[in-house]
C-alpha positions as a Python dict, from the first residue, in 0.01 Angstrom:
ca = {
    (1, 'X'): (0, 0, 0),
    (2, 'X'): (371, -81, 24),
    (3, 'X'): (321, -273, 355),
    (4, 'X'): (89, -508, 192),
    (5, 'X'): (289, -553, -82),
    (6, 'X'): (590, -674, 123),
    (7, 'X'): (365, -880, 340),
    (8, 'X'): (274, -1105, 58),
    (9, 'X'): (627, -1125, -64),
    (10, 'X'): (724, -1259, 276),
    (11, 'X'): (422, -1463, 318),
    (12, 'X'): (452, -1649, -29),
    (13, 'X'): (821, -1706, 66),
    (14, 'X'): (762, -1830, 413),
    (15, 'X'): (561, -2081, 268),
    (16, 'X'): (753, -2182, -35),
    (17, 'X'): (1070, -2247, 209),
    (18, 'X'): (790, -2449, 419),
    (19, 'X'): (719, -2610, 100),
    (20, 'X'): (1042, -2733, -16),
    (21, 'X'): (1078, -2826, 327),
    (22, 'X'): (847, -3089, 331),
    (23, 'X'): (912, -3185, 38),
    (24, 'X'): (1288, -3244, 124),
    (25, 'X'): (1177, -3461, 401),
    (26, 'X'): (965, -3705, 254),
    (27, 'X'): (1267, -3734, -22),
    (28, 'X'): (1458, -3823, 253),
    (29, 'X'): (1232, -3992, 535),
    (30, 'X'): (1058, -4249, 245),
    (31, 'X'): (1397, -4471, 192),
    (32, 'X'): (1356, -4494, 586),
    (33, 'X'): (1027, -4623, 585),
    (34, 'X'): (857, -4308, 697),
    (35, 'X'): (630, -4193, 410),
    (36, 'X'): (497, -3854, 529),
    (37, 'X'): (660, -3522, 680),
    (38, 'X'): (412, -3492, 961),
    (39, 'X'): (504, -3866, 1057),
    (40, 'X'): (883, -3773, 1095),
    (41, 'X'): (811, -3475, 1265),
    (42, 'X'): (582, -3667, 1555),
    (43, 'X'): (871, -3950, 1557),
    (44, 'X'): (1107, -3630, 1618),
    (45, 'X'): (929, -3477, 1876),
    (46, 'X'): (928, -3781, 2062),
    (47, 'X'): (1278, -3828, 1994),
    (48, 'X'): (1381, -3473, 2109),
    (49, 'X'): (1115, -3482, 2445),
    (50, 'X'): (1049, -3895, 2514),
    (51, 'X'): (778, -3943, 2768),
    (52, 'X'): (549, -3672, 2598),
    (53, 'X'): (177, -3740, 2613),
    (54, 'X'): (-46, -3680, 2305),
    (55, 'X'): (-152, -3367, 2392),
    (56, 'X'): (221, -3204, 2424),
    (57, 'X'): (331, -3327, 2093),
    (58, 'X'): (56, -3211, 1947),
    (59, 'X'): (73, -2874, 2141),
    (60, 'X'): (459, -2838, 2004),
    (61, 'X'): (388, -2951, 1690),
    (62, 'X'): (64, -2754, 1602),
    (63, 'X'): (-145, -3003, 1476),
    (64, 'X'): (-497, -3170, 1605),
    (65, 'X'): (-491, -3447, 1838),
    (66, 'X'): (-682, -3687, 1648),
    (67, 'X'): (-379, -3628, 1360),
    (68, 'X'): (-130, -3682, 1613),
    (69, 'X'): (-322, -3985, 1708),
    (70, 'X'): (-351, -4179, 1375),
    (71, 'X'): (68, -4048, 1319),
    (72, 'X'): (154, -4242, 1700),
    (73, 'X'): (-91, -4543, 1591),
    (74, 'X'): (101, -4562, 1256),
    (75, 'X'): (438, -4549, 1429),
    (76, 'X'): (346, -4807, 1662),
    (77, 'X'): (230, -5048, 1379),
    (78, 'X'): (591, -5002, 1257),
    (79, 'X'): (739, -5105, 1574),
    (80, 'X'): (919, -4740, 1640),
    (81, 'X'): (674, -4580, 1947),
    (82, 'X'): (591, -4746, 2277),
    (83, 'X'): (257, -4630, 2489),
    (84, 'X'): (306, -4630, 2869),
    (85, 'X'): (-30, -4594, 3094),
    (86, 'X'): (51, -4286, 3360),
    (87, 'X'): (41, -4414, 3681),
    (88, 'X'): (-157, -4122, 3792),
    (89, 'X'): (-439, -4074, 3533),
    (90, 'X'): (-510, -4419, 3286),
    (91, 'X'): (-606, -4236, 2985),
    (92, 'X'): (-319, -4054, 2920),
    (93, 'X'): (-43, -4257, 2762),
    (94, 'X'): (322, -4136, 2740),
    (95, 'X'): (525, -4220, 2410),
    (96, 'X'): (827, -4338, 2397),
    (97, 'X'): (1099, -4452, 2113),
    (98, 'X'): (1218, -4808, 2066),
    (99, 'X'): (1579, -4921, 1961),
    (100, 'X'): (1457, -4891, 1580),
    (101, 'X'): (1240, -4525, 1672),
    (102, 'X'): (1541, -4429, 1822),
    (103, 'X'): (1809, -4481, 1595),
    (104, 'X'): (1523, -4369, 1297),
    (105, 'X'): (1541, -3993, 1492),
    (106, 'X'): (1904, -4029, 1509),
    (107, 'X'): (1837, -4049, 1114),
    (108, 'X'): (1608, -3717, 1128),
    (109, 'X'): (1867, -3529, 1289),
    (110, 'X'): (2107, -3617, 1031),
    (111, 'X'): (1843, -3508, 768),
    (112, 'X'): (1761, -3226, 983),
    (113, 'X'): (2144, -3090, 964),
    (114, 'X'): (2133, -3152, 615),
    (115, 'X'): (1857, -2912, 544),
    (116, 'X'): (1995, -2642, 793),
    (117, 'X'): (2343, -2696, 609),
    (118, 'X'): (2150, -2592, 259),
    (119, 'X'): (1850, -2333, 318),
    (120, 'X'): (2043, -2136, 579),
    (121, 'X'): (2405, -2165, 384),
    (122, 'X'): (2606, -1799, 420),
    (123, 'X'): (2416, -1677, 705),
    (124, 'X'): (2608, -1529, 993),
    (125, 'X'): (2471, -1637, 1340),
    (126, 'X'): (2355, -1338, 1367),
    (127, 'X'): (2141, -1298, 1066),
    (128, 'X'): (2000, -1628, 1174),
    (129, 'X'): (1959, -1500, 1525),
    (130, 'X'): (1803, -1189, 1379),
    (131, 'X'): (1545, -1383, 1175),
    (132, 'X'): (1473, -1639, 1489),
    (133, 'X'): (1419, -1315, 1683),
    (134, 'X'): (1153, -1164, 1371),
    (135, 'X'): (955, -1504, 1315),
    (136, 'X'): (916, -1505, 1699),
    (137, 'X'): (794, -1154, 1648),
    (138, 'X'): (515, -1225, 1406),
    (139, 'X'): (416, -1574, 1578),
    (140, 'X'): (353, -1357, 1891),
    (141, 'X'): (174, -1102, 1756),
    (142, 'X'): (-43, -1394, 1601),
    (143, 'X'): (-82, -1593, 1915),
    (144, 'X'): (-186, -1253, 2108),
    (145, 'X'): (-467, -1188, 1904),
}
């Protein structure tokens, strides 16, 4: 079948780009200090959404709590996350950056441009629009099901 053929193309590409863009990241995030992807990309949630509890950054990042859990313990031992009790309910904790978290994400989205700049070179906006508007497409259809 033709379909399934095409679907295997675009799922062994999906996750070679996802590949290379891990792999990108640690390249870049390890001279920082940082020595996984998934620990730059909780430091970069936070960074993008401060005041998050666990259970939104692991919500936008679509991994398991308990991950998210040892990644914020880890960037507290490095002195770039703060815990703050909510007022309202004791056992949830909001995260946010210190001065060397936040100037660390400032670093990400430096890295961040730098990978946009090279995967998606010669694209129009809309062909990047278009494929935005696709992967939303399929992640729906996942999420529905």
């Amino acid at each position: 079948m033709e379909n399934r053929k095409i679907r295997d193309e675009l799922e062994s590409l999906v996750s070679f780009i996802r590949q290379k863009h891990k792999e990108f990241m640690v390249s870049r995030l390890q001279p920082l200090g940082i020595k996984t992807s998934s620990r730059g990309a909780v430091l970069y949630a936070v960074f993008e959404n401060e005041g998050l509890v666990q259970e939104d950054i692991s919500s936008r990042l679509s991994m398991d709590k308990a991950f998210v859990t040892r990644e914020l313990n880890a960037l507290g031992d490095m002195g770039l996350i703060k815990r703050l009790k909510d007022p309202q309910d004791h056992r949830r904790n909001h995260i946010f950056l210190t001065d060397d978290g936040r100037e660390l994400g400032e670093s990400i989205v430096k890295i961040e441009e730098e990978w946009v700049k090279m995967a998606y070179a010669g694209f129009s906006a809309k062909e990047f629009s278009a494929m935005k508007n696709f992967s939303e497409r399929i992640s729906s259809n996942i999420r529905n099901n």
